[in-house]
C-alpha positions in Angstrom: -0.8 19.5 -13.3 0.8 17.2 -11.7 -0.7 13.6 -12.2 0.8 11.4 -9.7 0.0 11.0 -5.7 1.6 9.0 -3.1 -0.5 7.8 -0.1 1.0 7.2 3.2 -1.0 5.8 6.0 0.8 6.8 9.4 0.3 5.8 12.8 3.3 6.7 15.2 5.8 7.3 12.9 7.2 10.8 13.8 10.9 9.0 14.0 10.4 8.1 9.9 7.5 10.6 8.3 10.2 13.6 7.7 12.5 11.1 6.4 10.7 9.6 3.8 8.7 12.9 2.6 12.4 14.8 2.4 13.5 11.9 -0.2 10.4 11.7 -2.1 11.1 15.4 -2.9 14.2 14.9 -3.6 13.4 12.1 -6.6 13.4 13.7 -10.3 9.4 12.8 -10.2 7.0 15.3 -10.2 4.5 13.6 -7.0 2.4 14.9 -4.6 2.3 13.3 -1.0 -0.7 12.5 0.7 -0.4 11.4 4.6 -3.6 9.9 6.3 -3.1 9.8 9.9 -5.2 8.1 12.6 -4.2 10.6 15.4 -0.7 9.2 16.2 -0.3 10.2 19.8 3.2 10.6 19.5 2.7 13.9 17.2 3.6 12.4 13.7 1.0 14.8 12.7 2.8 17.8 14.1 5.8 16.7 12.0 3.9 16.5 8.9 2.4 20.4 9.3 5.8 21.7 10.1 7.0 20.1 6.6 3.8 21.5 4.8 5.5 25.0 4.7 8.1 23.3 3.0 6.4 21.1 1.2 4.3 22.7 -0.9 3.1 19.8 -2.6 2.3 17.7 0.8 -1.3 17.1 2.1 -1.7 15.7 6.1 -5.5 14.1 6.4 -6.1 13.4 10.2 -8.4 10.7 11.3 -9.6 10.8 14.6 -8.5 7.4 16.0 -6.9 4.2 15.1 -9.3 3.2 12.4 -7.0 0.6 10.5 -4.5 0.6 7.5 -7.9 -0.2 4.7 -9.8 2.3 5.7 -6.9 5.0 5.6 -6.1 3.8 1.9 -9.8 4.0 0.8 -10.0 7.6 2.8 -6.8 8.4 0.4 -8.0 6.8 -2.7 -11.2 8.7 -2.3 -9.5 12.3 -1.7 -7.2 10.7 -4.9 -10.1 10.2 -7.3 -11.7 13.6 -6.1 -8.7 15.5 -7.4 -8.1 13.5 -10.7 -4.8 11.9 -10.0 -3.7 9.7 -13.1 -1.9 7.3 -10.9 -1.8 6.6 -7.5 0.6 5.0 -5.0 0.5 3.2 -1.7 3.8 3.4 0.1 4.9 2.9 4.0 6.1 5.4 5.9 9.0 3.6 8.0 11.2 3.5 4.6 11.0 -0.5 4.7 10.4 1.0 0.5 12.9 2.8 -1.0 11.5 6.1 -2.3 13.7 5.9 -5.2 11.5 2.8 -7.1 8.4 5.3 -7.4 9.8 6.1 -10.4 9.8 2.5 -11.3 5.8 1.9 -10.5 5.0 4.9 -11.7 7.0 4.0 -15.2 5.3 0.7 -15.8 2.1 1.5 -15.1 2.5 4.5 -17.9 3.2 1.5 -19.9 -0.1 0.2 -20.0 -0.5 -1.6 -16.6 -3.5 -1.1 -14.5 -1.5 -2.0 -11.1 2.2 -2.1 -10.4 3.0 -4.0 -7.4 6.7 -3.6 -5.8 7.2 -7.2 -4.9 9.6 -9.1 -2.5 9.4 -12.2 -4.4 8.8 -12.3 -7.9 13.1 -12.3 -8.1 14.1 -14.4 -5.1 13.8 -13.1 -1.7 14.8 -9.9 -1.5 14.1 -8.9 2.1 16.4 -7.3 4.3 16.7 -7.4 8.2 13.8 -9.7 8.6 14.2 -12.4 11.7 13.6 -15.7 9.9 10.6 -16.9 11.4 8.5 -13.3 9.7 10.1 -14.0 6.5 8.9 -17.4 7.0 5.5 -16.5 7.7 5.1 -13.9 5.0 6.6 -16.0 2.3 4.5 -18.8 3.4 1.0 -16.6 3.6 1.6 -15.6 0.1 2.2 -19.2 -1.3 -1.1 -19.8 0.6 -2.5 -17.1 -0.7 -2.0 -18.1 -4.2 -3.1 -21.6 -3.9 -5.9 -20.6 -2.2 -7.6 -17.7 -4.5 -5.4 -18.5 -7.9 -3.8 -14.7 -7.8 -0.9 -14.8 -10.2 1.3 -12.6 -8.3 3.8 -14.0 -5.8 3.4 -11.3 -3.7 0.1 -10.5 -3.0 0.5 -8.9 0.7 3.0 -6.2 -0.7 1.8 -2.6 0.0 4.1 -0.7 -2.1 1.9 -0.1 -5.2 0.6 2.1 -7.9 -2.7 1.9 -9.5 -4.4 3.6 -12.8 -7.0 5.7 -11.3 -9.6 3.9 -13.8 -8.6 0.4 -11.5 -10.3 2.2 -8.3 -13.0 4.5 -10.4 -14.4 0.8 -11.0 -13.8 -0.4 -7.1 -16.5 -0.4 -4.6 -15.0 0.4 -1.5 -17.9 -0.3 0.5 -17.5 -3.4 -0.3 -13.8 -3.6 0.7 -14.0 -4.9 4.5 -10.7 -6.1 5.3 -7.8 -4.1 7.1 -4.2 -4.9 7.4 -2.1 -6.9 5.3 -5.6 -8.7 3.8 -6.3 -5.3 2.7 -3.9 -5.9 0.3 -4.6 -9.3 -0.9 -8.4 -8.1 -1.1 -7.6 -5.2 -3.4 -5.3 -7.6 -5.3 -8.3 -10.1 -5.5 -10.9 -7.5 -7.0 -8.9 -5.5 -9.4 -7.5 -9.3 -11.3 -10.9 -10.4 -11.1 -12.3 -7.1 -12.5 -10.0 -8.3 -15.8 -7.5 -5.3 -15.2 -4.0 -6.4 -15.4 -1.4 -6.8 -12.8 2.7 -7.1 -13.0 5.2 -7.3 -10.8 8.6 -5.7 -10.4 11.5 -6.6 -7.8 12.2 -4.1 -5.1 14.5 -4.7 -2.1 12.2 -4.8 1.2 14.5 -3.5 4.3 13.5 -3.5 8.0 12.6 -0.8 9.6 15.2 0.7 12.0 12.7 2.9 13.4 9.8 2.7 15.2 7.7 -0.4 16.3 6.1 -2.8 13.9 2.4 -2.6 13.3 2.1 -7.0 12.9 -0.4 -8.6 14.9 -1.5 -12.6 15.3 -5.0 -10.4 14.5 -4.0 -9.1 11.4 -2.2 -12.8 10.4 -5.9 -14.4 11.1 -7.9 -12.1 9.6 -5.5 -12.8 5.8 -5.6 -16.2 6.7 -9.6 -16.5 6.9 -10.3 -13.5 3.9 -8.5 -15.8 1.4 -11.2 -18.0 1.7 -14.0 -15.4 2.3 -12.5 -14.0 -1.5 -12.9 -16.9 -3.1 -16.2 -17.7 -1.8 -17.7 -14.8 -2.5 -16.6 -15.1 -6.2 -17.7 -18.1 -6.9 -21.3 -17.4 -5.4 -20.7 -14.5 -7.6 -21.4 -11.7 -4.9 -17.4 -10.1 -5.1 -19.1 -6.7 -6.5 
């Protein structure tokens, strides 16, 4: 049985989907690929059905509108928990992550590590292609972060990840509110506060060359106010 699953969220992507599911399957690592799509209109759906007959080991979950990056996860870590999966991976779909370091998550976490986080800068800076004012503003969100909330990761926004299933088995996602890039710091935020440990390992973040970027000034705000919303909600002691 295979004990590993790969969630990607997709949302007008039918220039990078195929791409990205092709060189999963080509990895030495036995995975199964979920895609949750929110109805792309530009048929990344379609794409992902063609490759099914194919792809044997490729799921397509099809939302019925733009319903937001958390909720797609959760829909995924859901359908994940339902089928047993041992460990469980969030990954993008415009191959800004390099399929080849699934291995990598997947490998530490075997090693006793409840969540495996692909980060940009626990080594450095290791982003590719980024005009300098969003590297600026992503490196300086996660400093914020940090100083903010007191997670010990230096990249708590990443959203290349793999979790032990027991990590989200003990989540409430009904509780889990934020969408976006705070998705990620929120998940971050419950799981080190739930005592399960975290560790970070480099990975090189490239650009997208396809496709149109999903950042928003809404999704900047809504981090910048759920920092504090975290940490508030943990000290009154009403996180979970």
């Amino acid at each position: 049985m295979v004990n590993s699953l790969v969630i990607i969220p997709t949302y007008n992507e039918r220039k990078n989907v195929a791409t990205v599911i092709k060189k999963l399957n080509s990895l030495n690592t036995d995975v199964d690929i979920l895609v949750v799509d929110d109805n792309s209109p530009d048929g990344t759906a379609e794409i992902v059905k063609g490759l099914q007959k194919e792809c044997k080991n490729l799921t397509l979950l099809k939302r019925s509108g733009k319903l937001g990056l958390g909720t797609a996860y959760i829909k995924g870590f859901d359908w994940a928990l339902e089928r047993r999966y041992q460990y469980i991976l969030e990954m993008d779909a415009d191959l800004s992550h390099n399929p080849d370091d699934v291995p990598r998550l997947i490998k530490e976490c075997k090693k006793g590590y409840d969540l495996v986080i692909g980060s940009r800068y626990c080594d450095g800076v290791n982003v590719i292609n980024w005009p300098i004012k969003r590297l600026l503003l992503s490196y300086s969100a996660n400093k914020y972060t940090r100083i903010v909330t007191g997670l010990p990761i230096k990249d708590a926004t990443a959203g290349f990840k793999c979790f032990n299933r027991k990590v989200l088995e003990n989540i409430n996602f009904n509780r889990v509110k934020s969408s976006g890039y705070s998705f990620q710091i929120e998940m971050n935020f419950r799981v080190w506060k739930k005592g399960y440990s975290l560790k970070e390992i480099p990975i090189v973040f490239e650009e997208r060359s396809e496709g149109k970027s999903k950042m928003s000034k809404d999704i900047v705000f809504e981090a910048v106010f759920m920092v504090w919303k975290l940490k508030i909600l943990s000290f009154l002691g009403l996180l979970y």
